[in-house]
N, C-alpha and C positions, 0 to 999 in steps of 0.2 A: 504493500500500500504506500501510495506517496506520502503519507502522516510519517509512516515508520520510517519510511528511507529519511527523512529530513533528519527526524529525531536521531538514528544511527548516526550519521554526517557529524550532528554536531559533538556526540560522545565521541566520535575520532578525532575532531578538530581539539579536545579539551585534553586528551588523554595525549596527542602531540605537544601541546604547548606544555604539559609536564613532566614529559620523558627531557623536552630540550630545556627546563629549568635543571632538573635533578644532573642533565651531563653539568650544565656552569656550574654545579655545585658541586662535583667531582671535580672538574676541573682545577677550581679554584684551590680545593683542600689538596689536590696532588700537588700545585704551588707552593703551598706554603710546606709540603711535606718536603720538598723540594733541597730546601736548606733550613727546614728544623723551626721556622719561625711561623707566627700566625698573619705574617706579612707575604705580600706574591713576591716572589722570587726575582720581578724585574726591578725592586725598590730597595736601592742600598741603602744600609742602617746611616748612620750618618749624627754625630754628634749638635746639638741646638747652638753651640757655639765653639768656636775654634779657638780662641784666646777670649780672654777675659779679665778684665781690670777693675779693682776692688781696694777699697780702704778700709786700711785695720780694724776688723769687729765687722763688718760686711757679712752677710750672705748671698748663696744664689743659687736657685737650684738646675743643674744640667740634665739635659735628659738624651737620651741616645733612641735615636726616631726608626722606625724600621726595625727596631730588633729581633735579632732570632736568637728566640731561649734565654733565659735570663743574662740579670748583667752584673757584673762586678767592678767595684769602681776600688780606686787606690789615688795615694798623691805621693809621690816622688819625692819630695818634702814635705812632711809634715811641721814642722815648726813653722812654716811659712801659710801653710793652706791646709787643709784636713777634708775628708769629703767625706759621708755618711752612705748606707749599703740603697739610699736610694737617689745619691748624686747629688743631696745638699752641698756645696761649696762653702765653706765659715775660713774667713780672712785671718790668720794669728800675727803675722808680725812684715812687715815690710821685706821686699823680697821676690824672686821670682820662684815658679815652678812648674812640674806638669801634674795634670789629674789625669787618671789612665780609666778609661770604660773600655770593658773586654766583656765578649759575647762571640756564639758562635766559631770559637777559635782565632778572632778575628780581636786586636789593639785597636782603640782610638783614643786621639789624646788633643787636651785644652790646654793651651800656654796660659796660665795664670800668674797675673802681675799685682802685689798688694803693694797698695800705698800705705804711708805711716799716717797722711793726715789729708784732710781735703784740697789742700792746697797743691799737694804733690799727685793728687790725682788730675784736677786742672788743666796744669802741668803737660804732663801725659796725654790726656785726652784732646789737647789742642793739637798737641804731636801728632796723633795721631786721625784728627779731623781736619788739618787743613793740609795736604800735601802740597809738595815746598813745590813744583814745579808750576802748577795750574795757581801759584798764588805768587808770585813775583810779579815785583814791581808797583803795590800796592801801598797805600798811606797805612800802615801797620801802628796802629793800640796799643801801645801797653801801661802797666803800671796796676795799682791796685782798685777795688772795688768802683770806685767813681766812673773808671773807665770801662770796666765789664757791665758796668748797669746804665752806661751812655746808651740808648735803646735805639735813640733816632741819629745814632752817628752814620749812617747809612745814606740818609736822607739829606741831611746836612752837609755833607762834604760830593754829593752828587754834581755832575757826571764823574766824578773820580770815583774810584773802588777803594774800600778799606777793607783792611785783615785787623778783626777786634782781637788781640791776645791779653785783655786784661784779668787780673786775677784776684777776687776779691781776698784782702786781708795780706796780700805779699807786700813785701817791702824789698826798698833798694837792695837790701845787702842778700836777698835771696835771685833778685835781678841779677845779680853779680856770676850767678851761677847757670840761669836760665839763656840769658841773652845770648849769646851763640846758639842756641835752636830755637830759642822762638823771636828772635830778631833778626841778625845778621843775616842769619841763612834764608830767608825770606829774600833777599836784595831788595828793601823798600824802596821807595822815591820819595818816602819822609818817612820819620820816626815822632810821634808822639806820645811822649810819656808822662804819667802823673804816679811819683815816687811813693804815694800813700802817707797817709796825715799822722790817726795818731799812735802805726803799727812803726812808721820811723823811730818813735824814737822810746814806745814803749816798752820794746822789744829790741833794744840798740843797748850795749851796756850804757855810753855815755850820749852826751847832744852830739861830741864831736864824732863820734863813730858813728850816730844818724846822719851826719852832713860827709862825713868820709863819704859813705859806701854809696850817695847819692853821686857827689863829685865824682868817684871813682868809677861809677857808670858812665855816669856823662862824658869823661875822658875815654872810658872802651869804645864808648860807640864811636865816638869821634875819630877813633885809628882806626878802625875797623873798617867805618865808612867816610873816608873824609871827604866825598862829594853829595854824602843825603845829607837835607839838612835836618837837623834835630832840635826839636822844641821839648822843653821842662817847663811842666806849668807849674805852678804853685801853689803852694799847701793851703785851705782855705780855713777859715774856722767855721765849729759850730756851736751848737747849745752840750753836746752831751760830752765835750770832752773841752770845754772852755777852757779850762783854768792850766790847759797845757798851750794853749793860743802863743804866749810869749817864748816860750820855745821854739814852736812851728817858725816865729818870722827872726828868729835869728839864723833856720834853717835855710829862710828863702832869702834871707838876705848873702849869706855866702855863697849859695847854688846862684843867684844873680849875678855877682861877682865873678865867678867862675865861666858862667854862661858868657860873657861879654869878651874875656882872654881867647878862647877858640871858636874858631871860623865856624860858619854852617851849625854852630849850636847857638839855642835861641830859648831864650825866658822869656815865658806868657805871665804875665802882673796881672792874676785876677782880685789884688786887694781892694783897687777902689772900684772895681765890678760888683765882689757880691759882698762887700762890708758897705757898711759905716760906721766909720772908724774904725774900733776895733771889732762890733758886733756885725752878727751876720745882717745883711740887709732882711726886713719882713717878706717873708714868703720863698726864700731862696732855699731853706731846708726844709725838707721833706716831711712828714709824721713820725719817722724814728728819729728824730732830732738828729741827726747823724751826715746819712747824706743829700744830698741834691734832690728840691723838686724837681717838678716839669720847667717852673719859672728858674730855679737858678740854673737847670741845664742850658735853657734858651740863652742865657745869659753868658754861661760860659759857653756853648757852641759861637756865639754872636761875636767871641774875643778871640775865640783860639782857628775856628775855620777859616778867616779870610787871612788871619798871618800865614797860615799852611800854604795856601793857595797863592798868595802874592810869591812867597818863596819858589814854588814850584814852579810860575812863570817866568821868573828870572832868571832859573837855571836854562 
């Protein structure tokens, strides 16, 4: 009967569509039996990160993607890095190392880098986000906090490009250390730096070894580069660290002095910018009493971009 023939038809048409599910399902499980994992056989395991950079007391957990059969993890240094049996990473002490995931007979390994403090992570991480090649020749940042939190230094110093390398809380005498890779090797077409206010000299034994190791910048860049020109602004005050203000302008007063002896280096005076007198002008610092609003940024871009720029065209 035509009724039945239909209805047979379609119990053929149903009974096909699940013979050719259950092969993909063969299929599939003879993949993974393949090499032992419950992954297809075309997908190699493959570590979540290949190197990793981390500050003392950090964690992070790695994971190894694609594996076949479990995993075991180890670090090559322990006093440096320690990793737990499900590939927690825990930072112990400054340092490098490797973390090793092994599975399927098969090593993988993450270069792990621990910094001792945020700053030296920074540091590092600029190292390694701004390659030196596709970054030459650029109006290059540095210095501390003031200058990593210039937001619209982008914008301000356009159509030129800049390299921000600022680093909140460093001071000159860590500059002293850094600037050969994150200055020179850049080959700027200007250099501006802001030495950092009250990490100079809190963190300096004396005033004169805060005004040293700024001078003593000043003077590296200067041989290093004697055709860029280099600008040192100077130190401003604020509300939360006032009562160290007359320190600061004995600082700025020698770094002026010094600045005015060699060529192609250049003091920016933002005293009578964003004081009066000795106090900050109203509105020029921020809500952390600390650093820079929007108004004293405008203020200070308004003094320090067109020196940058006049200089640059004269070169």
């Amino acid at each position: 009967m035509p009724g039945t023939n239909t209805h047979t038809g379609r119990i053929r048409f149903l009974i096909s569509i699940l013979l050719l599910a259950c092969m993909g399902m063969l299929f599939a499980l003879s993949a993974r039996a393949a090499d032992g994992s419950g992954a297809y056989s075309s997908q190699e395991a493959k570590l979540s990160r290949s190197d990793l950079l981390l500050v003392k007391g950090d964690a992070f957990r790695l994971k190894l993607r694609n594996a076949g059969g479990n995993v075991s993890w180890s670090s090559m240094n322990k006093s440096v890095a320690t990793v737990t049996s499900r590939g927690k990473v825990k930072a112990r002490k400054s340092g490098g190392c490797v973390i090793q995931a092994r599975s399927a007979g098969k090593t993988y390994r993450c270069k792990v880098t621990v910094c001792a403090n945020k700053k030296e992570y920074k540091y590092r991480k600029l190292l390694k986000s701004h390659e030196r090649k596709r970054n030459q020749g650029k109006i290059l940042l540095a210095g501390a906090s003031a200058m990593e939190l210039w937001e619209d230094a982008a914008a301000a110093f356009a159509p030129y490009e800049i390299l921000n390398m600022g680093i909140s809380g460093s001071t000159s005498e860590q500059w002293l250390k850094w600037y050969k890779k994150l200055i020179v090797a850049y080959r700027p077409a200007a250099v501006v730096i802001f030495p950092g206010s009250r990490n100079e000299y809190r963190r300096s034994h004396s005033l004169s070894g805060a005004t040293g190791h700024t001078c003593k910048l000043l003077r590296r860049l200067h041989r290093e580069l004697p055709d860029v020109p280099v600008f040192c602004i100077s130190l401003y005050n604020n509300y939360k660290y006032q009562k160290l203000w007359p320190k600061m302008k004995l600082i700025n007063k020698k770094v002026k002095k010094l600045c005015r002896s060699l060529k192609n280096v250049y003091y920016i005076d933002l005293d009578g910018i964003l004081h009066d007198g000795d106090d900050p002008k109203p509105g020029v610092i921020g809500g952390d009493d600390a650093h820079l609003s929007r108004y004293g940024y405008a203020l200070w871009s308004g003094a320090i971009v067109p020196a940058v720029e006049d200089a640059l065209v004269k070169r």
